[in-house]
BABANU-589352 format. One record per residue (C-alpha): x, y, z; residue number from 0. Coordinates in steps of 0.5 Angstrom, whole numbers. Layout:
<rs>
((X,Y,Z),NUM) ...
</rs>
This chain:
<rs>
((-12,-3,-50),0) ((-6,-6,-51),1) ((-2,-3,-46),2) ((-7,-4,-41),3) ((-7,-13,-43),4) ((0,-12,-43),5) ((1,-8,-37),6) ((-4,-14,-33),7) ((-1,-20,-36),8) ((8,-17,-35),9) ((8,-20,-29),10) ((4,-26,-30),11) ((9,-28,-37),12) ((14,-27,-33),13) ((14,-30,-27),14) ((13,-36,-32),15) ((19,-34,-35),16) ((24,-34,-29),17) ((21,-41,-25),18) ((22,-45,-33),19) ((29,-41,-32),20) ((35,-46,-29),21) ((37,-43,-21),22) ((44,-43,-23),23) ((42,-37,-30),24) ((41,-31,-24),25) ((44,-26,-29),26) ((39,-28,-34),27) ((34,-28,-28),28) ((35,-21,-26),29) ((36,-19,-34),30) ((28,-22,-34),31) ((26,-19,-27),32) ((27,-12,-29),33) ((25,-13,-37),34) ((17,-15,-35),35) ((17,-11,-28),36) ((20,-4,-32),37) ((15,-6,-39),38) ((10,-7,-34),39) ((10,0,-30),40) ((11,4,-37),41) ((6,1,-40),42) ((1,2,-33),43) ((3,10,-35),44) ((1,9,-42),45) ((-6,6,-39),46) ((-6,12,-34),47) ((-5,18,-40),48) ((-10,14,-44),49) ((-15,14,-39),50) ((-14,22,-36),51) ((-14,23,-44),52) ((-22,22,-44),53) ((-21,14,-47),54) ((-25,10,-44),55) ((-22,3,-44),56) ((-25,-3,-42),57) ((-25,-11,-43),58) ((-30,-15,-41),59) ((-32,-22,-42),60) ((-36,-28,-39),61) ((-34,-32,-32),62) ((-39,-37,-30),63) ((-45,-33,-32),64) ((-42,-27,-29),65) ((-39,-21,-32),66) ((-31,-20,-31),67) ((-29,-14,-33),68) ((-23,-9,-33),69) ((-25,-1,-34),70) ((-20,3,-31),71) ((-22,10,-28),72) ((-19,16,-24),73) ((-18,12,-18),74) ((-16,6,-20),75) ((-10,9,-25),76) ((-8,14,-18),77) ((-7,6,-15),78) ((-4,2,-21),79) ((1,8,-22),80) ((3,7,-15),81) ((5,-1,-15),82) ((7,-1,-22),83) ((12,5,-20),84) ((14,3,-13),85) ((15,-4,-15),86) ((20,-2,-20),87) ((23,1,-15),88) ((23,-6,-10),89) ((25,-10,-16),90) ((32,-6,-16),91) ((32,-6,-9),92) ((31,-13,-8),93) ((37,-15,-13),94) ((42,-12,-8),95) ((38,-15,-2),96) ((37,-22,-4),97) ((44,-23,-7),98) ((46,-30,-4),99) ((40,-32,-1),100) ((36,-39,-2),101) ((30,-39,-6),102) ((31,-33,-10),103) ((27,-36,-16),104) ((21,-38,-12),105) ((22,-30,-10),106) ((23,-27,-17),107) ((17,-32,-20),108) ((12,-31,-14),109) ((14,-23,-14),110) ((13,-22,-21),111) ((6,-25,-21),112) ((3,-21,-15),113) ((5,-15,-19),114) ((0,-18,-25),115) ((-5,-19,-19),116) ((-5,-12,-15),117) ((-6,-9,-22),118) ((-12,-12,-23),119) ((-15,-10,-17),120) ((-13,-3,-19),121) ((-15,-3,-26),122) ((-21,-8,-24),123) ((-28,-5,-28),124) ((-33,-8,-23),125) ((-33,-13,-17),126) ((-33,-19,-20),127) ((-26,-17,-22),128) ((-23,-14,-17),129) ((-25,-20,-12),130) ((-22,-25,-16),131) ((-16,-22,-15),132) ((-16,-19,-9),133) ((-16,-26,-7),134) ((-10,-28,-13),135) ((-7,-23,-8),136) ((-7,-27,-2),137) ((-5,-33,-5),138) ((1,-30,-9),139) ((5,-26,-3),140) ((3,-33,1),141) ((10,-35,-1),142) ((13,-29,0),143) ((12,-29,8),144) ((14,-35,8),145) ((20,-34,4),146) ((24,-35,10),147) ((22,-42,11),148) ((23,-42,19),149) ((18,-44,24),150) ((16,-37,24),151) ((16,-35,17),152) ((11,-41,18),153) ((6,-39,22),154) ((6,-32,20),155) ((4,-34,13),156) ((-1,-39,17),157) ((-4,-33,21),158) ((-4,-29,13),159) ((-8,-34,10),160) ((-13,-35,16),161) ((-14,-27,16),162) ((-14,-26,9),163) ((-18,-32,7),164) ((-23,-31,12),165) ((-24,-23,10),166) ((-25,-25,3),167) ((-31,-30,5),168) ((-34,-25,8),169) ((-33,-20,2),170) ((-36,-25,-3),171) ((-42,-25,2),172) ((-42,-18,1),173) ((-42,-18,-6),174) ((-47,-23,-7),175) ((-52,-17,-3),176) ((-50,-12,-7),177) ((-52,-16,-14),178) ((-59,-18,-11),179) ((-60,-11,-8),180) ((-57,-6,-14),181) ((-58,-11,-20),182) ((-51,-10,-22),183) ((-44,-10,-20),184) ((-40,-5,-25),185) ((-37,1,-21),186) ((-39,6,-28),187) ((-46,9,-28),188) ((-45,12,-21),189) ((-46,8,-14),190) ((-50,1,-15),191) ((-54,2,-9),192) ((-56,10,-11),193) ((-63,7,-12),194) ((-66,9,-5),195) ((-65,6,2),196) ((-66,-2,4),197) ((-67,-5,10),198) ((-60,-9,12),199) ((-55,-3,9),200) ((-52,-1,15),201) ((-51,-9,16),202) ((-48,-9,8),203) ((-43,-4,10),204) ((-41,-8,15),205) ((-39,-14,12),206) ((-35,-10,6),207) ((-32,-5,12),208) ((-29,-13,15),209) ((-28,-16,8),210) ((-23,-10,6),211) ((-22,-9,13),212) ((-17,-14,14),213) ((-13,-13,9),214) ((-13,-6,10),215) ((-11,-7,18),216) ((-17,-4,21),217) ((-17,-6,29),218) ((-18,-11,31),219) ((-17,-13,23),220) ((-9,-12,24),221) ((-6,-18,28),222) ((-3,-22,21),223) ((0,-16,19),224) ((6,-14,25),225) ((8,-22,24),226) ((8,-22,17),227) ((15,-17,19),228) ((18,-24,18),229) ((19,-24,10),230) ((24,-20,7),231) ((24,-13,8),232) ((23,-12,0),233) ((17,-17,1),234) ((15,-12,8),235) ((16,-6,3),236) ((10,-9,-1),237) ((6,-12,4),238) ((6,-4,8),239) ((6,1,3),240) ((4,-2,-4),241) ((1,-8,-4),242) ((-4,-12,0),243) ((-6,-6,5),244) ((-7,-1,-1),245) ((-12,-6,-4),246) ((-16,-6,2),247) ((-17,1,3),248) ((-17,0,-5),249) ((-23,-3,-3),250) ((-26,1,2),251) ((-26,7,-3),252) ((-29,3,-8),253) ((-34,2,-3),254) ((-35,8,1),255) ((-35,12,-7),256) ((-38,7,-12),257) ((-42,2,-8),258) ((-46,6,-3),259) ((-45,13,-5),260) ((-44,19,-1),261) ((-52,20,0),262) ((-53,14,1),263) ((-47,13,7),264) ((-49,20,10),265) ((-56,17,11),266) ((-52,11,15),267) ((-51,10,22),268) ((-45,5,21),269) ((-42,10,16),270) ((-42,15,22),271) ((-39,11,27),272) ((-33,8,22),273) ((-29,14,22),274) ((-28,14,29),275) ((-26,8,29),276) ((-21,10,24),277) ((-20,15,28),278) ((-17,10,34),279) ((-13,6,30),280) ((-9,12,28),281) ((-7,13,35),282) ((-7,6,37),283) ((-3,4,33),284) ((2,9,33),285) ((2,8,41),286) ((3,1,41),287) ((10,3,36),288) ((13,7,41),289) ((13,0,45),290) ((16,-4,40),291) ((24,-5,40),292) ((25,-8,34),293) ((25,-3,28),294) ((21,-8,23),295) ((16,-9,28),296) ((15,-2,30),297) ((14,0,22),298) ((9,-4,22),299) ((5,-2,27),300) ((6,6,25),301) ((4,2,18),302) ((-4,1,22),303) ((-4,8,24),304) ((-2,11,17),305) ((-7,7,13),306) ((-13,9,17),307) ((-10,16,15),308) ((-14,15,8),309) ((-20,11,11),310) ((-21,18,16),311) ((-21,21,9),312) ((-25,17,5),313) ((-31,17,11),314) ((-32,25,11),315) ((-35,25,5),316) ((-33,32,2),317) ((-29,33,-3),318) ((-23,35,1),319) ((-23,30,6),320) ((-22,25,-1),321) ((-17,30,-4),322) ((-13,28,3),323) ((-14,21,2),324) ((-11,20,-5),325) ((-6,25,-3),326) ((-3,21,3),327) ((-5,14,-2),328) ((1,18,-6),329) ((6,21,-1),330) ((5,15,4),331) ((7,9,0),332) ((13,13,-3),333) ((16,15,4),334) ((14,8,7),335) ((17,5,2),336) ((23,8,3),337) ((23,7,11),338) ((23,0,10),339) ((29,1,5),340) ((33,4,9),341) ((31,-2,16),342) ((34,-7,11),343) ((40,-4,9),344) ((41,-2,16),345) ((40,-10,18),346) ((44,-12,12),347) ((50,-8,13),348) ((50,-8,20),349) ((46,-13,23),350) ((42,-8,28),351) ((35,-10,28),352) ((33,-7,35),353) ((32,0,36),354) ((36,0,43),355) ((41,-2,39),356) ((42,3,33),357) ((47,8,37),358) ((52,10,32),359) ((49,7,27),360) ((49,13,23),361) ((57,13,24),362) ((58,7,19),363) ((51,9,14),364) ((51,16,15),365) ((47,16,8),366) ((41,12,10),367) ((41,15,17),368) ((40,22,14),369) ((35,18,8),370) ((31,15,15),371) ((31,21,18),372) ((28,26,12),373) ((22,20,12),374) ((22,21,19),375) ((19,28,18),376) ((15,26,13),377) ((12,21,17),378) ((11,27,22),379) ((7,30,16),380) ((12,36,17),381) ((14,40,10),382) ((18,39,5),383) ((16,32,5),384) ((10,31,1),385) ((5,28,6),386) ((5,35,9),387) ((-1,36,4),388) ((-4,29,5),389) ((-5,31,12),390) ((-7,38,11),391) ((-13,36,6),392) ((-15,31,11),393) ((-16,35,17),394) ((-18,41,11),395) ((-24,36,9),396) ((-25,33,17),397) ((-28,40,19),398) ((-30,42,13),399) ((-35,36,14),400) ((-36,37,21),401) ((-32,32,24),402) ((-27,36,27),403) ((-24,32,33),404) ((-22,28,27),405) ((-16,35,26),406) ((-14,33,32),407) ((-13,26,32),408) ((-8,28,26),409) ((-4,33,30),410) ((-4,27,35),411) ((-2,23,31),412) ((4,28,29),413) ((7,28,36),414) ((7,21,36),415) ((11,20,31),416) ((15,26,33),417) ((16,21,39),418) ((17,15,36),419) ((22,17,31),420) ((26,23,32),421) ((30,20,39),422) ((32,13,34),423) ((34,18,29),424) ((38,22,34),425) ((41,16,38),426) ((44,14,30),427) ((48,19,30),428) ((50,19,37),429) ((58,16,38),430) ((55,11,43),431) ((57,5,40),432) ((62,6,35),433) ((62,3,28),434) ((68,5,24),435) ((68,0,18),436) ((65,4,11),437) ((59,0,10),438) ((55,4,5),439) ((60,1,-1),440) ((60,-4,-6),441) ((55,-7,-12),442) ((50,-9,-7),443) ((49,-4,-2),444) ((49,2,-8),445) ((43,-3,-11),446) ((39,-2,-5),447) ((41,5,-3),448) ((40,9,-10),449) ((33,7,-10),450) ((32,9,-3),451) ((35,15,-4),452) ((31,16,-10),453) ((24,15,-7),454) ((26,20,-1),455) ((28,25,-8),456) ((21,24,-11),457) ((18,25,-3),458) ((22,32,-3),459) ((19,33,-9),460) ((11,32,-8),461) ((13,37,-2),462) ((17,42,-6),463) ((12,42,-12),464) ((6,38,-11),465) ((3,41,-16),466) ((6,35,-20),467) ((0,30,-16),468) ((-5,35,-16),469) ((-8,33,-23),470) ((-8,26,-22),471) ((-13,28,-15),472) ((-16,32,-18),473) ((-18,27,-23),474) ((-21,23,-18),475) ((-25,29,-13),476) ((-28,30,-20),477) ((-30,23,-22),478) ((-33,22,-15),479) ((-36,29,-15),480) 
</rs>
């Protein structure tokens, strides 16, 4: 129990530490940083060994008459462990990238404190919890959008609060049904709903597929998420791959496997209708990132494609359809971490922010490109990189569960993003503009280089060796199963 307070609290003690700190005490704020994020994941990995021991932790108390209550299960310590570890690894990142830059404590503090709050959406035991801090969410990556301070950053956050804060009205108008209509809001106990077939669910669905939806960048949800590319490329890596989106699809998982049921959503005509909506949103959005020249921008958009992966997944209602969904939640958010990593040092080093102007980059950054170019093959879904296995069990569990056509839009989907990439890749490497200075040395490109590296390691990994996950999604199948 303690390890979970403790793991929820870190960020929240020390955000609080860092903004009571002097602005002129960096080294002392970074000391602070990389204490309370690396306790923070240890003690999240205490928590998961815990839980997968058979130990049942939960906290509970009263708020206004409703039930607040932290109980992690399977699914939640598969996502906890997924921000608590990658955001370790954006932390050390982050002390190359915005060494210099303004506003670093504002950055630290706020950075520190969304970690508490995307771990309480994780280890949250009902839907009270976990809406409290899906909104604590929002507010606190608000000022990490808006880091920059410029008109744009501006209005990109104006767009992410309008979009975030209107899905999560609509979520609470959906948990407001699901209390009238179940009688509780606990996700222990198996689904809330699982006592028969109201008139008005396919309507509650809907209402929770908006909520969770605009987080989760479902079209035509997505539109805050590519202006939000105007934050730091840390803040990006956060928003896309660990963060914000994960907590909506998060919470469409929560939806489909511990509010509704897969019973009670094969009997829904909406629930049939979402994974082919799921569907175009892969191919859609990574045909609008094969148009888009800025490279930040073109992540983005292959971001709504990739997210709708674990959506598809999650709505085959079979075992191997959530299989692939938890893996792709896995190998996804490591790859793309490090795709964004990688757009960063680029920028940073060399000022290149456009793809038509990448010719020869991998001349003067031969070590990121080859990095950007491994995470290319993974994003493809290609072996040895551990997506591979993520897109084979979601096309396993689309057939599986008489959803073919759904395989296909995942081969589809390979193709364009074998197009959308590979050329840059190539274009890297080509002498087309040449770029002779050593531009991969110093303090502050090796703090953002090693975890890059280090991500694409654990990618290669998972690929070579995916028994290493595979307890951890079988966890999950079983819990729901």
């Amino acid at each position: 129990m303690l390890a979970l307070v403790f793991a929820l609290s870190s960020g929240i003690i020390g955000g609080l530490l860092v903004a009571a700190l002097p602005a002129a005490r960096t080294r002392l704020r970074n000391m602070v940083v990389l204490f309370f994020t690396g306790s923070g994941m240890i003690c999240s990995w205490l928590v998961a060994r815990q839980v997968w021991a058979g130990e049942r932790l939960r906290f509970a108390g009263q708020l206004g008459g409703l039930t607040f209550c932290l109980d992690p299960d399977p699914l939640g310590i598969v996502f906890g462990l997924i921000a608590a570890t990658l955001w370790f690894f954006t932390v050390v990142y982050s002390l190359g990238y915005m060494a210099g830059k303004a506003h670093q404590r504002t950055y630290y503090a706020f950075l520190l404190v969304a970690f508490s709050a995307t771990l309480g959406v994780a280890f949250s035991g009902n839907l009270v919890a976990l809406y409290l801090f899906y909104e604590l969410l929002t507010l606190t990556t608000y000022p990490l959008v808006i880091q920059e301070r410029s008109p744009e950053a501006m209005q990109a956050g104006t767009k992410y609060l309008l979009y975030n804060l209107a899905g999560a009205a609509v979520l609470l108008l959906a948990i407001v049904l699901t209390a009238a209509w179940g009688g509780r809001l606990d996700f222990v106990g198996g689904p809330i709903l699982a006592a028969g077939l109201k008139t008005g669910l396919n309507w509650l669905l809907f209402l929770f597929t908006v909520g969770f939806g605009v987080k989760a960048a479902l079209l035509p949800l997505h539109r805050w998420l590519p202006a939000a590319m105007v934050a730091p490329t840390p803040v990006s890596a956060l928003l896309h791959a660990v963060a914000v989106v994960y907590a909506g699809v998060y919470g469409l998982l929560r939806v489909v496997y511990s509010v509704f049921g897969t019973t009670l959503l094969g009997e829904l005509g909406f629930a049939a209708l979402i994974p082919w909506v799921a569907a175009g949103t892969v191919l859609v959005g990574i045909i609008v990132a094969t148009q888009q020249d800025i490279l930040k921008r073109r992540l983005a958009y292959q971001t709504i494609s990739h997210l709708s992966y674990i959506l598809l997944g999650a709505f085959t209602l079979h075992p191997w359809g959530l299989a692939g969904a938890v893996l792709q939640m896995i190998g996804y958010a490591v790859l793309k971490t490090a795709f964004f990593f990688c757009a960063g040092i680029i920028a940073e080093q060399t000022g290149v922010t456009r793809v038509s102007q990448m010719g020869g980059v991998g001349r003067s950054l031969p070590k990121t490109m080859v990095a950007f170019a491994v995470v290319t093959l993974g994003m493809i879904g290609m072996l040895p990189l551990g997506t591979f296995w993520g897109k084979f069990y979601l096309m396993k569990g689309s057939v599986a569960g008489g959803k073919w056509p759904l395989a296909l839009v995942l081969i589809g989907s390979g193709i364009i993003n074998a197009v959308c990439f590979i050329p840059v890749v190539v274009r890297a490497f080509r002498d087309e503009n040449k770029r002779l200075s050593i531009t991969e040395r110093g303090v502050r490109v090796t703090l953002m280089l090693v975890p890059t590296m280090l991500l694409v390691v654990v990618g290669l990994g998972m690929g070579l060796f995916p028994g290493m996950v595979w307890p951890a999604v079988q966890a999950v199948v079983d819990w729901f199963f």
